[in-house]
Each structure stands twice: as structure tokens, then as C-alpha cells.
C-alpha positions as MATLAB code, in Angstrom:
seq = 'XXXXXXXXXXXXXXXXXXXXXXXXXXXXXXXXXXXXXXXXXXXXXXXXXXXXXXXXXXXXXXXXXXXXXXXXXXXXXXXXXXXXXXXXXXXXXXXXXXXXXXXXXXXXXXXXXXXXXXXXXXXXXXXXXXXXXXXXXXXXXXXXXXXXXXXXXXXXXXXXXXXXXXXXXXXX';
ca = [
     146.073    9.739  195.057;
     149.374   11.005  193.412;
     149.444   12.222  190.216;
     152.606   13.310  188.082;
     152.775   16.305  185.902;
     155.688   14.512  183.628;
     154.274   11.861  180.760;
     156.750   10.170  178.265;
     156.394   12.593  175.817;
     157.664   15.622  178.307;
     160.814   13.830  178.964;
     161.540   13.696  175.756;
     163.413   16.397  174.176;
     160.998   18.038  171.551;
     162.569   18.899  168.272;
     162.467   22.499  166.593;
     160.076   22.141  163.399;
     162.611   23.116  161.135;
     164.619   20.274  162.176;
     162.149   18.405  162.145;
     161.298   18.635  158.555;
     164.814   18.295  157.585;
     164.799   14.682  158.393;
     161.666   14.322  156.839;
     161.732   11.868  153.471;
     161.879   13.480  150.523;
     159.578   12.061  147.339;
     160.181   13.074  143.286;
     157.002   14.442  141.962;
     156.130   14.362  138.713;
     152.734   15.169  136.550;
     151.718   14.571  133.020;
     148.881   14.920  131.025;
     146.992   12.123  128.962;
     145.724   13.129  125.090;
     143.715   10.668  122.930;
     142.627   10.741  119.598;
     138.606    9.678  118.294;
     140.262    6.182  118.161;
     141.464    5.845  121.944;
     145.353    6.759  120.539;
     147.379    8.156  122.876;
     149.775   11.145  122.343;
     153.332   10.806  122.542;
     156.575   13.145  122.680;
     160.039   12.446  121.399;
     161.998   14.445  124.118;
     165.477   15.763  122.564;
     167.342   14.511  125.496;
     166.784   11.173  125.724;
     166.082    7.558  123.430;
     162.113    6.684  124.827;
     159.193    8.768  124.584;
     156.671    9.998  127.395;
     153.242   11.886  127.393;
     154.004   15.711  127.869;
     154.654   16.891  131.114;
     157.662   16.554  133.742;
     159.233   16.951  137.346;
     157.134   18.999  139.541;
     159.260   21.755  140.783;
     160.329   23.300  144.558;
     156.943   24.828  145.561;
     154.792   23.696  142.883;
     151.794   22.191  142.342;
     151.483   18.908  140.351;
     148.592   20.201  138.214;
     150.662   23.676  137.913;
     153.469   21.901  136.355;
     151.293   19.589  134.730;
     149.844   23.110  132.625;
     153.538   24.812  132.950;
     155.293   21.390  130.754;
     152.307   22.076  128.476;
     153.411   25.329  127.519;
     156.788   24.249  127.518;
     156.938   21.340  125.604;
     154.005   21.286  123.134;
     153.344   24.796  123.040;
     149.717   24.580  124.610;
     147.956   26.742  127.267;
     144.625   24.704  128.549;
     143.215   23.748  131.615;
     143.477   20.538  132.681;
     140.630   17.704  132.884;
     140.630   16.113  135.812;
     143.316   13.644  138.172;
     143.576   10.173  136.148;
     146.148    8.360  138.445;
     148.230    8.891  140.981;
     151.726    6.017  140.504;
     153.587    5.158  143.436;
     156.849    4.352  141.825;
     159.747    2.408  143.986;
     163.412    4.328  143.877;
     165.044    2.962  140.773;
     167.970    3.786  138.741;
     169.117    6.056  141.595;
     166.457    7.710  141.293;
     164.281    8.865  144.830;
     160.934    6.977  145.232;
     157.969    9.164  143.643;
     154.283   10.037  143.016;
     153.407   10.744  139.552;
     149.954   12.700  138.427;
     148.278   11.951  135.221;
     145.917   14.273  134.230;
     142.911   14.267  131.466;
     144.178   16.556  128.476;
     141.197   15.746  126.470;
     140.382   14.515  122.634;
     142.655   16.290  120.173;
     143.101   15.853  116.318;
     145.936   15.054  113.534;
     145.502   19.282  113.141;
     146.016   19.767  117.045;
     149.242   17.973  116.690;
     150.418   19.787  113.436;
     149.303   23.276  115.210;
     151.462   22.181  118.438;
     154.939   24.643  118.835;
     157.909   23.075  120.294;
     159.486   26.053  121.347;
     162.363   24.827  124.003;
     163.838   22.525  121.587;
     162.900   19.864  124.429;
     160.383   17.739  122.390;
     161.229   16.462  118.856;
     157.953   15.235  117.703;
     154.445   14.264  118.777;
     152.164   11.789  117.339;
     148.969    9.491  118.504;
     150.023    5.660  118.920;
     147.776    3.017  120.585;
     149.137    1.389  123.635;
     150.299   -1.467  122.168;
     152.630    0.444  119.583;
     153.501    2.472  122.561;
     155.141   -0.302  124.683;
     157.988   -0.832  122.004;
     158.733    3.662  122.246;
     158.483    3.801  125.982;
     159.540    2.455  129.447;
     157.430   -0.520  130.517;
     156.328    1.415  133.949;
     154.884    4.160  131.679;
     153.201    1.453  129.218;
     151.187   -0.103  132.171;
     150.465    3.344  133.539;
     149.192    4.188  130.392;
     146.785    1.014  130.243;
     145.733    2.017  133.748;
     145.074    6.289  132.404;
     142.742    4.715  129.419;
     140.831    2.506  132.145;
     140.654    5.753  134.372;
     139.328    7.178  131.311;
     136.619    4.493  130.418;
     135.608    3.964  133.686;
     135.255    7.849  134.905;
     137.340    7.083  137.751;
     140.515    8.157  139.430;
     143.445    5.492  139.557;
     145.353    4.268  142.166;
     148.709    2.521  140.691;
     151.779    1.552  142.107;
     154.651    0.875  139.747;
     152.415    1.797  137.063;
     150.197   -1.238  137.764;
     146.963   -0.684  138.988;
     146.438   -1.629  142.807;
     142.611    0.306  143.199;
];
């Protein structure tokens, strides 16, 4: 019986890992962080830089956790220094307006009050104002794939569960 030493994978050339990684998709990250109100109201931000509104949080940076920029936008925007609740969805989100394709992390910022938002310091000039709207009046303030996502973080919520979404639309 012969046997040969050489299988299709040793023929092939084997590339260095660094190469290897370099053609390697790349994905957007980005994490946020859901607050309600006593009456299921979810808190918005009017961002300085731009016309619709968003929950606080933002792009996750180069060697950064989601949940690390999750609490870092915290600070940033709304002036707040908590830890986080735990993962409410994770949003598989198609490239769009030139824009990479992306996973996006919601995570439970808890119950707050009309005080909590009066107390909240917008120190980088990034956020305008902040305010508790229900998801209805939030669909006319911001992007529809952040209006479904929201329906889907408030279901998370209800049902003690983590959501899967893609396109803000839950799929699990």
C-alpha cells in the first residue's frame, strides 16, 4: 500500500496571518444603551450634528469593547458613569448609505426619572437635549431601522430575553 505525505491543503501555499487578516471583512460596530421611564418611555438624544435623534451611545472604537463604548458614550454624551444592565439586542444591519454592514449592541440602562434627565451634563456639546418619548412619538424623531429596533429593545425588555434583529426587525 502507498501512501503520500502531500494532501490538498500542503500544496497549497499557506498565507502569513497577518495577511491573512488583512483580507478579512471588516464590520461597523456600534452600541447603545436603552432608558425607560415608569411609563415604558424611552429616552432620546438630540445629537448637535445631525437632524434625527438616537438613544445615547455610538461607534465602537479600534480595540474596544461594545459594552466599553456603550459606558464611554455615556459619559460622553449624557454625562453619566453606570454600569450597564445587561445585552438587549444584537442588529445585523445591511451596508446602506455607504455605509459598511454592522452589528449594533443595545444595552439595558435601566428606569430613570424627569430629575435623572434634568441632572444629565452634556459636556461635549455632542447632544442637544434628552427627553422620554414612547415609541410611537419616536418613529416621527428617528430613522425607521432604529424605531423597529426600539420595538424589538422594549420586547427584550418585557420578555427578559436577549434579541436577535436584523435590520432592526426582529428575526429570534
Amino acid at each position: 500500500m502507498t501512501t503520500s505525505n502531500s494532501s490538498p491543503r500542503s500544496t497549497a501555499a499557506v498565507l502569513p496571518v497577518e495577511q491573512y487578516v488583512a483580507g478579512l471583512p471588516r464590520k461597523r460596530m456600534a452600541a447603545g444603551v436603552l432608558f425607560r421611564d415608569s411609563s415604558n418611555r424611552v429616552l432620546l438624544v438630540q445629537p448637535s450634528y445631525k437632524p434625527n435623534f438616537e438613544i445615547p451611545g455610538g461607534a465602537v472604537e479600534e480595540d474596544e469593547a461594545p459594552w466599553a463604548a456603550a459606558q464611554r458614550e455615556l459619559r460622553e454624551e449624557i454625562g453619566r458613569d453606570q454600569p450597564l444592565g445587561r445585552l438587549l439586542v444584537v442588529d445585523y444591519v445591511r451596508p446602506q448609505d455607504s455605509r459598511p454592514e454592522g452589528v449594533i449592541f443595545v444595552f439595558d440602562g435601566g428606569l430613570l426619572t424627569n430629575d435623572d434627565v434634568a441632572a444629565m451634563k452634556f459636556t461635549e456639546s455632542e447632544i442637544l437635549s434628552a427627553d422620554f418619548h414612547t415609541v410611537e412619538e419616536a418613529r416621527s424623531k428617528v430613522k425607521p431601522l432604529l424605531a423597529d429596533r426600539l420595538e424589538a429593545t422594549l420586547d427584550a425588555v418585557r420578555l427578559g430575553i436577549t434579541v436577535i434583529c436584523e435590520q432592526g426587525r426582529r428575526v429570534s
